[in-house]
ZADRENFI-273776 format. One line per field, with one value per residue (C-alpha): residue in one letter; x, y, z. Coordinates in steps of 0.1 Angstrom, whole numbers, plus 5000, padded with zeros to 4 digits. Layout:
ZADRENFI-273776
res <- [A, ...]
east <- [X, ...]
north <- [Y, ...]
up <- [Z, ...]
This chain:
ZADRENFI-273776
res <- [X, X, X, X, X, X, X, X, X, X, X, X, X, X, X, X, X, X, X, X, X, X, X, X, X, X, X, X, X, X, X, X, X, X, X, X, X, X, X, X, X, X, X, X, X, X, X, X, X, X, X, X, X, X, X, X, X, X, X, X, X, X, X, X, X, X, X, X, X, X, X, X, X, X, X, X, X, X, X, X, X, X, X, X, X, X, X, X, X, X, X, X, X, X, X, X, X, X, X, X, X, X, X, X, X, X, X, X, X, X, X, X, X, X, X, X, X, X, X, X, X, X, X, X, X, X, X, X, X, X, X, X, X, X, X, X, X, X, X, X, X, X, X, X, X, X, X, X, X, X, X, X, X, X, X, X, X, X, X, X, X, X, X, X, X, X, X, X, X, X, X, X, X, X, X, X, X, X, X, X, X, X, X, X, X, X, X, X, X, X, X, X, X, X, X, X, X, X, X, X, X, X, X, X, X, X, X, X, X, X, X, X, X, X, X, X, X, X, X, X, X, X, X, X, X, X, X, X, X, X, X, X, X, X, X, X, X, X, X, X, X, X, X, X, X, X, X, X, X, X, X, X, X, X, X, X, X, X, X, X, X, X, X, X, X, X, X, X, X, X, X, X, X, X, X, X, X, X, X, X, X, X, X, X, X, X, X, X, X, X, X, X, X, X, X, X, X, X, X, X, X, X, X, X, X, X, X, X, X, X, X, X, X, X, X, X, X, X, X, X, X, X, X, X, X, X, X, X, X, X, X, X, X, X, X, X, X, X, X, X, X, X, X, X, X, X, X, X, X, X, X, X, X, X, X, X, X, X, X, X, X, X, X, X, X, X, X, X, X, X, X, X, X, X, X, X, X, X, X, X, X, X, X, X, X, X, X, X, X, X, X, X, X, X, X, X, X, X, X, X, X, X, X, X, X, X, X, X, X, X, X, X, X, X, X, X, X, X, X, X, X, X, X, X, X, X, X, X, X, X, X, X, X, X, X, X, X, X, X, X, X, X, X, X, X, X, X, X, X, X, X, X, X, X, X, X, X, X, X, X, X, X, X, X, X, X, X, X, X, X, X, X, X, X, X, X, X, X, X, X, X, X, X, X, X, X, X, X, X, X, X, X, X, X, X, X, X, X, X, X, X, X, X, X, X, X, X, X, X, X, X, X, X, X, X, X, X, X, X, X, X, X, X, X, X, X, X, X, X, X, X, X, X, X, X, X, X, X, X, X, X, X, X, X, X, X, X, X, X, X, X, X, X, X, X, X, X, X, X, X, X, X, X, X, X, X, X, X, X, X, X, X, X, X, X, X, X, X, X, X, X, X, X, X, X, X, X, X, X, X, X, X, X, X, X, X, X, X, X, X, X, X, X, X, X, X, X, X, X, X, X, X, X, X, X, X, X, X, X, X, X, X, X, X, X, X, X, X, X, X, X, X, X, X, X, X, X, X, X]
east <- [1878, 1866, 1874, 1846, 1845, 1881, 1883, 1855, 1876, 1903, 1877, 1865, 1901, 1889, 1853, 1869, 1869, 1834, 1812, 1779, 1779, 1800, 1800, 1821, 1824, 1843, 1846, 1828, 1867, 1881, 1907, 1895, 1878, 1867, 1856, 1846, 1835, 1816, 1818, 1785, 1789, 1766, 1735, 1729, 1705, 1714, 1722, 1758, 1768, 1801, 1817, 1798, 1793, 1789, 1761, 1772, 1785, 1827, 1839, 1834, 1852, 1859, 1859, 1878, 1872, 1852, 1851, 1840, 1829, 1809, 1779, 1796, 1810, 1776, 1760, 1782, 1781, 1737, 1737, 1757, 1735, 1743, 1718, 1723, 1702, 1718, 1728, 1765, 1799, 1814, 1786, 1798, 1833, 1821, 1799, 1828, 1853, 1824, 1820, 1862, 1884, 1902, 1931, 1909, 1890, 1913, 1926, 1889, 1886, 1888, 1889, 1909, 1902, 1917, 1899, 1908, 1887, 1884, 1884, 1865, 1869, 1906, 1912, 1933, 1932, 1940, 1947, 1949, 1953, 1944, 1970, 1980, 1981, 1953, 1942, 1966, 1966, 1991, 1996, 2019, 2022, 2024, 2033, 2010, 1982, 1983, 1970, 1957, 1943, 1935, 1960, 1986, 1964, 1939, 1970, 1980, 1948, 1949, 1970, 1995, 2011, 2046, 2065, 2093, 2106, 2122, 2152, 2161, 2129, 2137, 2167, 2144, 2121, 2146, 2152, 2117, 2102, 2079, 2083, 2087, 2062, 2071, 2078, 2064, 2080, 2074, 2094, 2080, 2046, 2047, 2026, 2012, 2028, 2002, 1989, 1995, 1980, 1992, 1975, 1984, 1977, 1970, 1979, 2020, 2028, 2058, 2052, 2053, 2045, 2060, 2030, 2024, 2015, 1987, 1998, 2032, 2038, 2073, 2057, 2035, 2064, 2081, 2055, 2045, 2080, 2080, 2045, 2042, 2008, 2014, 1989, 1986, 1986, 1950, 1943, 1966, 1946, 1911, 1918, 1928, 1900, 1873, 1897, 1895, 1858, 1853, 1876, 1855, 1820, 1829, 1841, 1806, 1788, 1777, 1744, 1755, 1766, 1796, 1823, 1856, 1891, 1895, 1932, 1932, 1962, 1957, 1952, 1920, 1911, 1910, 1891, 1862, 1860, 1851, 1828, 1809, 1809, 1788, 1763, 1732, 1737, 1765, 1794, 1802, 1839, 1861, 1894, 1914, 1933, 1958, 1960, 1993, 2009, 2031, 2013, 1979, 1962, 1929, 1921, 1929, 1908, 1881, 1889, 1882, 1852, 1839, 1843, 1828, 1801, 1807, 1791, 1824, 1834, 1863, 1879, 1899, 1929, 1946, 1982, 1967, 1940, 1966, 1988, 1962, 1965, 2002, 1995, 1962, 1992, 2007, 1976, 1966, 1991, 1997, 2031, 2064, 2049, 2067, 2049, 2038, 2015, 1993, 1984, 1962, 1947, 1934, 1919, 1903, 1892, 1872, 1861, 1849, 1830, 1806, 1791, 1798, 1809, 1832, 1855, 1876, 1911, 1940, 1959, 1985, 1988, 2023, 2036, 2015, 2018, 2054, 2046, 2072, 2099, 2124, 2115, 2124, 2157, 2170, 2172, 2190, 2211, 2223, 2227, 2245, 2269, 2271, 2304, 2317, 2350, 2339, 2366, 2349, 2314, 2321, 2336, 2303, 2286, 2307, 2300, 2263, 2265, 2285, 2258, 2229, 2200, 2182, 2206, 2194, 2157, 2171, 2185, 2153, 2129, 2151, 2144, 2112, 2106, 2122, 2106, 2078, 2051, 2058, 2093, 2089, 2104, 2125, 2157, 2153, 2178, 2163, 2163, 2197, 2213, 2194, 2209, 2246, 2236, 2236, 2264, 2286, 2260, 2274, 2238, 2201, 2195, 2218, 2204, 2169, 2181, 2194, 2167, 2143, 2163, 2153, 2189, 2216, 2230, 2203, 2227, 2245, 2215, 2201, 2215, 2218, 2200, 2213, 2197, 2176, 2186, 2167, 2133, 2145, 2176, 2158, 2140, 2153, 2140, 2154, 2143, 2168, 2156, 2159, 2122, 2109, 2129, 2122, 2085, 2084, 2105, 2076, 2051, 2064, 2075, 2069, 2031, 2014, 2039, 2036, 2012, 1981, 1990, 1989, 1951, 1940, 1951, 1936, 1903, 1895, 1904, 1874, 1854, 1858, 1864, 1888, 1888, 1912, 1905, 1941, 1952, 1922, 1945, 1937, 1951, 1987, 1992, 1977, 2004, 2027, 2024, 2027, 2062, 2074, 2074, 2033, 2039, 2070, 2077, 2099, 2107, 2069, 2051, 2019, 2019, 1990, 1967, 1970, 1959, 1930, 1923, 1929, 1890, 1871, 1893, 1912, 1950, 1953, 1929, 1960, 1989, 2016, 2042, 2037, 2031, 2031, 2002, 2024, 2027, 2055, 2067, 2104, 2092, 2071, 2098, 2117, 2087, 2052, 2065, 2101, 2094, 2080, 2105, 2134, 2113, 2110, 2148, 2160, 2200, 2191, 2156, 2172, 2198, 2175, 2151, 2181, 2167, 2194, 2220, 2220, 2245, 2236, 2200, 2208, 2234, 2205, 2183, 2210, 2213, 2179, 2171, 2201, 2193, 2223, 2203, 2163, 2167, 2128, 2123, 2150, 2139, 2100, 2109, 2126, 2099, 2073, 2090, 2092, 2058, 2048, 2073, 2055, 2023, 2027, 2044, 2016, 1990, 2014, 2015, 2053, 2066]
north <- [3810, 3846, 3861, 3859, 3820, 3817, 3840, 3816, 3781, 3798, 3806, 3772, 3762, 3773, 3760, 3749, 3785, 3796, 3767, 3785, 3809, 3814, 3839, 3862, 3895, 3911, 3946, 3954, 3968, 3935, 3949, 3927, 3897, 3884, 3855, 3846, 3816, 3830, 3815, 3830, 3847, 3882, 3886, 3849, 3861, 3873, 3907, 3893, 3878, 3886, 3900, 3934, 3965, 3999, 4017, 4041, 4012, 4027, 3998, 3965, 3939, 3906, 3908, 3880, 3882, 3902, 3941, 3940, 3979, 3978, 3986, 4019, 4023, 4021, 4044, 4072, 4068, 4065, 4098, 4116, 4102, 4066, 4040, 4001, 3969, 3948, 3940, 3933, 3944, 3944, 3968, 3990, 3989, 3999, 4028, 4039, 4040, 4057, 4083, 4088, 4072, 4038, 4058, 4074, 4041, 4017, 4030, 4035, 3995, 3973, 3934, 3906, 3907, 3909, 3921, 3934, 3967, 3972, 4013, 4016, 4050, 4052, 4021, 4008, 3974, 3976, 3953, 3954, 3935, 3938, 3948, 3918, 3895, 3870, 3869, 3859, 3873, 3865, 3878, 3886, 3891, 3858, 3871, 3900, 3891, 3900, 3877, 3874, 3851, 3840, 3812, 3798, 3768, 3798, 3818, 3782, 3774, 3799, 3792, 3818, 3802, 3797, 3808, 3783, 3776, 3804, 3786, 3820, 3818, 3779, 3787, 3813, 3788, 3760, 3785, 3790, 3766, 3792, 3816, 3849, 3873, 3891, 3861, 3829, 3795, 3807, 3832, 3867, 3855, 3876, 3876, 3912, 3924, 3925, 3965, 3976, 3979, 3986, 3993, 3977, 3993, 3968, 3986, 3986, 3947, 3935, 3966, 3955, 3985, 3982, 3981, 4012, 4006, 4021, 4009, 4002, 3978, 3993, 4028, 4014, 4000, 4030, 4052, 4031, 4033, 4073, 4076, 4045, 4038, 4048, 4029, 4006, 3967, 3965, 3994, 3982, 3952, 3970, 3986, 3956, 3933, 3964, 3964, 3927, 3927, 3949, 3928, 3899, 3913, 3925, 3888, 3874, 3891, 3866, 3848, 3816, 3794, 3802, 3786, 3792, 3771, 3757, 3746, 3753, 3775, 3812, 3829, 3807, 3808, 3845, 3845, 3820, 3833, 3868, 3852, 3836, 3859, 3886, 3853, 3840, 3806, 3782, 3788, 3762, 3754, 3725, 3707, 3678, 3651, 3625, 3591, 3591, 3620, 3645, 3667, 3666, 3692, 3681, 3675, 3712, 3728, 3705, 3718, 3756, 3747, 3733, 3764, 3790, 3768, 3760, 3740, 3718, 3692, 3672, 3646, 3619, 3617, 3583, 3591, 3570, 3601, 3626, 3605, 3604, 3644, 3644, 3636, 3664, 3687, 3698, 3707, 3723, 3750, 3750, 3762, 3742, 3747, 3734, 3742, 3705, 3724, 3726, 3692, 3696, 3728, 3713, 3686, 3713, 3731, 3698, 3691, 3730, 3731, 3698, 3729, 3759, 3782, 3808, 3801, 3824, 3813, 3833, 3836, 3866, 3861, 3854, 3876, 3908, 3901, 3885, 3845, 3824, 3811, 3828, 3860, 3855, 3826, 3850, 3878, 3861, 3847, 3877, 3893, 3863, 3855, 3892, 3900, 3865, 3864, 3840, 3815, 3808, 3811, 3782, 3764, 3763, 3753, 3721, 3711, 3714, 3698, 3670, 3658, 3639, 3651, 3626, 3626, 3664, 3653, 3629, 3659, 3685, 3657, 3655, 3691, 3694, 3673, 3701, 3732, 3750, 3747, 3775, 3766, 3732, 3722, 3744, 3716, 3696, 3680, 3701, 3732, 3729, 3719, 3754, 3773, 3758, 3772, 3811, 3812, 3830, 3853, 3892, 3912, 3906, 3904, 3875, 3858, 3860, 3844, 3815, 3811, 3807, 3787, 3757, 3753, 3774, 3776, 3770, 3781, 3746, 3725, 3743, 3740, 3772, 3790, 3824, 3834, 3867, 3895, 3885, 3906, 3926, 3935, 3965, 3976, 4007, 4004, 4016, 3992, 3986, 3958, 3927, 3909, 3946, 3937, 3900, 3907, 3936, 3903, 3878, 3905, 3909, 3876, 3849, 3854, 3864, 3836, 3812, 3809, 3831, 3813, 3778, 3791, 3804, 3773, 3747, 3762, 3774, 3742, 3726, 3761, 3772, 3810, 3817, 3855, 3863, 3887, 3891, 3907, 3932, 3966, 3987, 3958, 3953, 3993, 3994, 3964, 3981, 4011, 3987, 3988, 3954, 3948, 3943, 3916, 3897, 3898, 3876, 3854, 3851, 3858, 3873, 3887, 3912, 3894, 3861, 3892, 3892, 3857, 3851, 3874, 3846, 3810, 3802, 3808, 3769, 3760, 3776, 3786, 3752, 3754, 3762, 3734, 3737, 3728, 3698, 3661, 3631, 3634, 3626, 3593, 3588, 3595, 3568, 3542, 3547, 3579, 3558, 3544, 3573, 3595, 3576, 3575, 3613, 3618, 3593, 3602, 3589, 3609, 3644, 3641, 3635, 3664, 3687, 3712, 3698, 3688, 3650, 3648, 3678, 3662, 3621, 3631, 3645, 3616, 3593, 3616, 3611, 3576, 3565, 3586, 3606, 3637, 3649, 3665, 3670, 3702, 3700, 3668, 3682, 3708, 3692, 3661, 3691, 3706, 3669, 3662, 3695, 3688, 3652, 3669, 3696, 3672, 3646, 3671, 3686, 3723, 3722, 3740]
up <- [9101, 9108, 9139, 9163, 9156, 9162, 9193, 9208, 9199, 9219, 9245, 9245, 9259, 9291, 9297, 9330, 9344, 9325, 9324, 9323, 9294, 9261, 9238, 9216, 9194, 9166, 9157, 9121, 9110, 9116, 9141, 9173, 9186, 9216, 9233, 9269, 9292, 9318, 9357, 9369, 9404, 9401, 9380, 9366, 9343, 9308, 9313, 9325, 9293, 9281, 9259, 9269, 9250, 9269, 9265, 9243, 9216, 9224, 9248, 9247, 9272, 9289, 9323, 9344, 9381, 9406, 9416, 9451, 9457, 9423, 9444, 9457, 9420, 9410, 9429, 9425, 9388, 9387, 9410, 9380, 9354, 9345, 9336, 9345, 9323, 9352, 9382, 9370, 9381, 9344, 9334, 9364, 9343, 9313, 9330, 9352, 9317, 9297, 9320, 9340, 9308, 9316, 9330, 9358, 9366, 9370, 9404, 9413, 9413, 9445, 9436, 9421, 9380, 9347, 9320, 9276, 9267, 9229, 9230, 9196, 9187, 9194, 9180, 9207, 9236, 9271, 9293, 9327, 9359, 9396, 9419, 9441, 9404, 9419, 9380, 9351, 9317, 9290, 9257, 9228, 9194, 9168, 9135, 9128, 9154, 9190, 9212, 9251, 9273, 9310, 9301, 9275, 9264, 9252, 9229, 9214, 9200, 9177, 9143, 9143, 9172, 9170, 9201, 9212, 9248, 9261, 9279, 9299, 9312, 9320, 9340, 9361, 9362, 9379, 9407, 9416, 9409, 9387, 9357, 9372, 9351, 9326, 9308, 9306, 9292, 9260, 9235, 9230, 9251, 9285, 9321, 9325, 9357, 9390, 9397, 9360, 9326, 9288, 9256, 9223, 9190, 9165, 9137, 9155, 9148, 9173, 9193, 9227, 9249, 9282, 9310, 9335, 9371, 9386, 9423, 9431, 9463, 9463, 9470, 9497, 9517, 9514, 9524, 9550, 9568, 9564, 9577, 9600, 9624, 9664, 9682, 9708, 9708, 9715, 9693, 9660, 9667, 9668, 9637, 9614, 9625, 9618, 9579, 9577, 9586, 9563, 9533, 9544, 9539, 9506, 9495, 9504, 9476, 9452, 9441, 9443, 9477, 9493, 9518, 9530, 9531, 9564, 9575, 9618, 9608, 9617, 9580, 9570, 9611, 9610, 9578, 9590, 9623, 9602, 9578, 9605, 9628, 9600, 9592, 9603, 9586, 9595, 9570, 9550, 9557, 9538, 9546, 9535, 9558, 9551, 9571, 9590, 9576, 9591, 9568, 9582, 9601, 9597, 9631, 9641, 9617, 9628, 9663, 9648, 9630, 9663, 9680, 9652, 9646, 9609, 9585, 9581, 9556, 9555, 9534, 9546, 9512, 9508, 9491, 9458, 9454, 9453, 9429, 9408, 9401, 9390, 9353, 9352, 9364, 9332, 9318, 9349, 9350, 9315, 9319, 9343, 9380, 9408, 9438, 9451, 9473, 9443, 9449, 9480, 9466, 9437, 9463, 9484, 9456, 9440, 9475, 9484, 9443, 9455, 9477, 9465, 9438, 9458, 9489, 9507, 9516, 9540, 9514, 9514, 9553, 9556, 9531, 9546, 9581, 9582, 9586, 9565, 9590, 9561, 9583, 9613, 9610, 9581, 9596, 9634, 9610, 9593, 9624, 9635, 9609, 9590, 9609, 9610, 9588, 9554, 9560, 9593, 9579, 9554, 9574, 9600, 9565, 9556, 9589, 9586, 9551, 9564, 9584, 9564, 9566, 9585, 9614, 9615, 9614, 9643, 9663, 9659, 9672, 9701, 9706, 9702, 9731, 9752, 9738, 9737, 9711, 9689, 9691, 9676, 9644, 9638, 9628, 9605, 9578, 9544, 9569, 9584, 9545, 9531, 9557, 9553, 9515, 9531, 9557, 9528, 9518, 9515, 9518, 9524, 9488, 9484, 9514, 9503, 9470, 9486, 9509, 9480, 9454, 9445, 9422, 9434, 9398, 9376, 9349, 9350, 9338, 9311, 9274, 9257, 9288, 9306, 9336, 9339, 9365, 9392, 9397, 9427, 9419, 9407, 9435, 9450, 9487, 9521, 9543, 9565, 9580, 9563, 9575, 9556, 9523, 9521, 9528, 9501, 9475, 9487, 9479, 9446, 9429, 9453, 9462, 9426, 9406, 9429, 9455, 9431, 9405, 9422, 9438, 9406, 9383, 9409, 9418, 9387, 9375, 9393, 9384, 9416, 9424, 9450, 9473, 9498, 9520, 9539, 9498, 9501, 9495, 9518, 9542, 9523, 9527, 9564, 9570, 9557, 9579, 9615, 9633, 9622, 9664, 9651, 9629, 9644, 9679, 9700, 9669, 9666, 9637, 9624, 9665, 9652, 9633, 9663, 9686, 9660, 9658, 9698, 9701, 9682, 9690, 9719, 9718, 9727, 9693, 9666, 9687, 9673, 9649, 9613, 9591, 9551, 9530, 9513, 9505, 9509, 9478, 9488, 9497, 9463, 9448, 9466, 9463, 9438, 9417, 9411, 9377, 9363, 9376, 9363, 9327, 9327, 9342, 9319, 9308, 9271, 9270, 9287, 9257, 9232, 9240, 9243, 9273, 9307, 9307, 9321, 9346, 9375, 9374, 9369, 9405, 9422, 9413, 9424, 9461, 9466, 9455, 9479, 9506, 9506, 9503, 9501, 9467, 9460, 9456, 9431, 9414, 9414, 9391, 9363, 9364, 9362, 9330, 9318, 9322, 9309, 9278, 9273, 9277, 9246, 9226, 9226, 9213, 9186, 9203, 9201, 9171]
């Protein structure tokens, strides 16, 4: 098959995420092909077709995503001399590299994208990826040809594939419930790191360049400490709702109808109230509700909506409709996935594309402006315990562990009927047993790893797997307080592996595109430059961007405990999901496939069935390998 035809059957792996246009190129040496499945947002006419040549014949690309000060880009570069057929942001690319070089432009670009640039005269490909990692690429060499693509399913149609599980990369993967980029479940196939690029020479087989960043999150938190904001309350306040205003307007470019992601919580809150408040028509705002779940916060976003006026629709989901996505998940995420949060969002998303081709989401809210619970208990705790001798410390922990978790469920509803609002559950069994996991932690790096482990030694199930260095060991950071350094961890691994990717794989698995305006730039670095006494306060978080929210909605309309975006599925697991989860956990088919080690995961299963213990997180990820496994082996893409 010659290369253009075969670059567009790879390209037709994803229709999902470009059902409106295909198309594809070679270069006359032979050297590169590309193909494309184009999600129409800007310029719906032809002069948006993809792959796109510059005007002077050197560059050609595919262009995954959106550049949201293309218009600024644009003018600047017409005023020195450039000429535009469209009205498209990817020709804005191609003029900006023609005229600065790739190096000089990349920096120069605002937006969530990920785009290959065939430099023909040098003879060389870049790839490159935005700086928060809201877009995936993924690429390696197979034998002599180098491959790429928005997602695995793309890089396995091709022939030459031949990459086998990487079971380092499993072991990772058991502890996060995600592959940490830069590798992905497969041998010799990595995840390009968010905020960097690299250029392959395809004449250099095997030669994997390592990438270079063009924006370093580490260097922003630094910088941010040595030259931090001094303003007021109100003024701090002033100042990010004029930058999220801003983020927002930017995200609302598009020729086709947009809506927003609408939980009641305060990230998608402050996002809507923004949106509406710079439109004339009623923004279109979705949300999905369970019947009689502890999950559902339908009926608070429906309070919001109310207030701003919106456009909203909400769908009532009956625990058979989200069932019914668990076997699309494998080929979904393409790759063992975890988060059972990406349930819901694939919901949303499907509801939200009925209406509209782009919705915002507050996504990046509690990573930037200090929301996840981690935060605030980690840090009391290792203030609490840090100069507590060890034997003591474990001692506290057995004690904790002793108690089932249920009784502890018993005990923080008991509580909650004496506290505040805000203060509400705050105990509960699964919290209380991942606690007991820390209390003989020795720094704020070991703490942060047990906080976010789904297996504590990951090592123990896999056959033949060893365990990575965890991604920020390497980071060489003085933040002295441990919120900071968790914040700067989340802002690395946790938020583009896990909650991006989640976003990305469900909307755009609908064909839905996905902006978040909290992860505009210029509003992680101005974050990072508050006192943290701006984001937490009082063992409240997000205290500045509620001060935000609080001039459009009511403190009364958002200010309740923090729920997560979840499902039951430790009582599926107990009841409907039960058969197939003793098929998948099965001790005769774990031998047989030869990846765990039976008896670590057939005890947890056990735990949980009996009620000893709520081992779902645990459980979640190996059925998600499992089904992933099943999934690969019934079309033959296993090797």
């Amino acid at each position: 098959m010659e290369r253009a035809a075969m670059a567009a059957k790879m390209a037709a792996t994803l229709v999902h995420r470009g059902p409106d246009d295909l198309g594809s190129w070679a270069d006359p040496s032979g050297e590169a092909a590309f193909g494309f499945r184009r999600l129409s947002i800007l310029d719906l006419s032809p002069e948006g077709h993809q792959p796109m040549t510059s005007s002077d014949g050197r560059y050609t690309v595919v262009f995954n995503g959106e550049i949201y000060n293309f218009a600024a880009l644009k003018e600047e570069l017409g005023a020195a001399g450039s000429s535009f057929r469209g009205r498209s942001d990817t020709e804005v690319l191609l003029a900006a590299t023609t005229r600065w070089g790739i190096e000089a432009t990349i920096p120069r670009l605002w937006g969530m994208f990920a785009f290959g640039m065939w430099d023909g005269r040098e003879r060389v490909l870049h790839l490159v990826r935005d700086r928060l990692g809201k877009k995936p690429v993924y690429y390696g060499w197979q034998g002599s040809t180098f491959l790429f693509g928005s997602e695995l399913k793309a890089l396995r149609a091709h022939p030459d594939f031949r990459a086998p599980i990487d079971r380092d990369a499993l072991v990772s993967y058991l502890r996060f419930s995600y592959v940490p980029a830069p590798r992905s479940i497969y041998q010799g196939v990595r995840k390009l790191p968010p905020a960097s690029w690299v250029t392959v020479h395809p004449d250099r087989p095997h030669e994997m360049p390592d990438p270079q960043r063009y924006w370093d999150p580490v260097a922003v938190a630094l910088a941010g400490q040595e030259d931090p904001i001094r303003l007021s309350d109100e003024d701090a306040a002033c100042e990010l709702e004029k930058l999220l205003a801003d983020a927002v307007r930017l995200r609302t470019i598009a020729d086709v109808p947009l809506g927003a992601f609408l939980s009641g919580g305060i990230d998608s809150s402050t996002v809507v109230a923004l949106m509406q408040a710079q439109s004339l028509l009623r923004v279109s705002t979705f949300t999905i509700g369970y019947d009689a779940s502890r999950y559902d916060e339908s009926a608070h976003a429906r309070t919001v909506a109310h207030h701003l006026g919106t456009d909203h629709t909400e769908l009532r989901v009956t625990p058979e409709d989200a069932r019914a996505v668990i076997p699309r998940l494998a080929e979904l995420y393409d790759e063992p996935f975890a988060d059972a949060s990406q349930i819901p969002t694939f919901l949303v998303s499907e509801l939200a594309r009925r209406r509209v081709t782009v919705a915002l989401s507050g996504d990046g809210g509690d990573e930037v402006f200090g929301g996840y619970n981690r935060y605030v208990a980690g840090t009391r705790l290792w203030r609490r315990v840090g100069g507590v001798p060890l034997p003591i410390r474990r001692g506290a922990a057995g004690l904790a562990e002793a108690i089932p978790p249920r009784a502890w469920d018993r005990v923080g509803a008991a509580a909650d009927r004496l506290l505040p609002a805000t203060r509400r559950g705050l105990i509960s069994g699964n919290r209380v047993h991942k606690l007991a996991t820390v209390l003989d932690i020795g720094s704020v790096d070991e703490m942060y790893t047990r906080l976010v482990s789904t297996w504590s030694e990951p090592e123990r199930l896999v056959r033949g797997g060893h365990e990575p260095e965890l991604p920020w060991r390497s980071v060489k950071a003085n933040l002295p307080h441990p919120a900071d350094r968790m914040m700067l961890f989340d802002l690395l691994g946790y938020l583009p592996d896990d909650i991006l990717a989640k976003v990305d794989r469900a909307s755009m698995g609908t064909s839905l595109e996905v902006r978040a305006p909290l992860l505009d730039h210029r509003v992680v670095e101005f974050a990072w430059r508050l006192p943290l006494r701006q984001k937490i306060r009082d063992g409240v978080s997000k205290w500045l961007l509620r001060r935000v929210l609080e001039r459009h909605v009511p403190r009364s309309l958002f200010e309740r405990p923090k729920a997560g975006f979840g499902i039951p599925i430790d009582a599926w697991l107990r009841g409907p999901l039960r058969e197939w989860a003793e098929d998948l956990l099965s001790e005769e088919k774990l031998r047989r496939e030869g990846f765990f080690d039976p008896a670590p995961v057939r005890s947890a299963l056990r735990d949980h069935l009996q009620g000893r213990r709520n081992r779902q997180y645990q459980l979640w990820t190996v059925l998600m390998f499992q089904a992933w496994l099943d999934e690969q082996q019934s079309v033959g893409r296993l090797r």
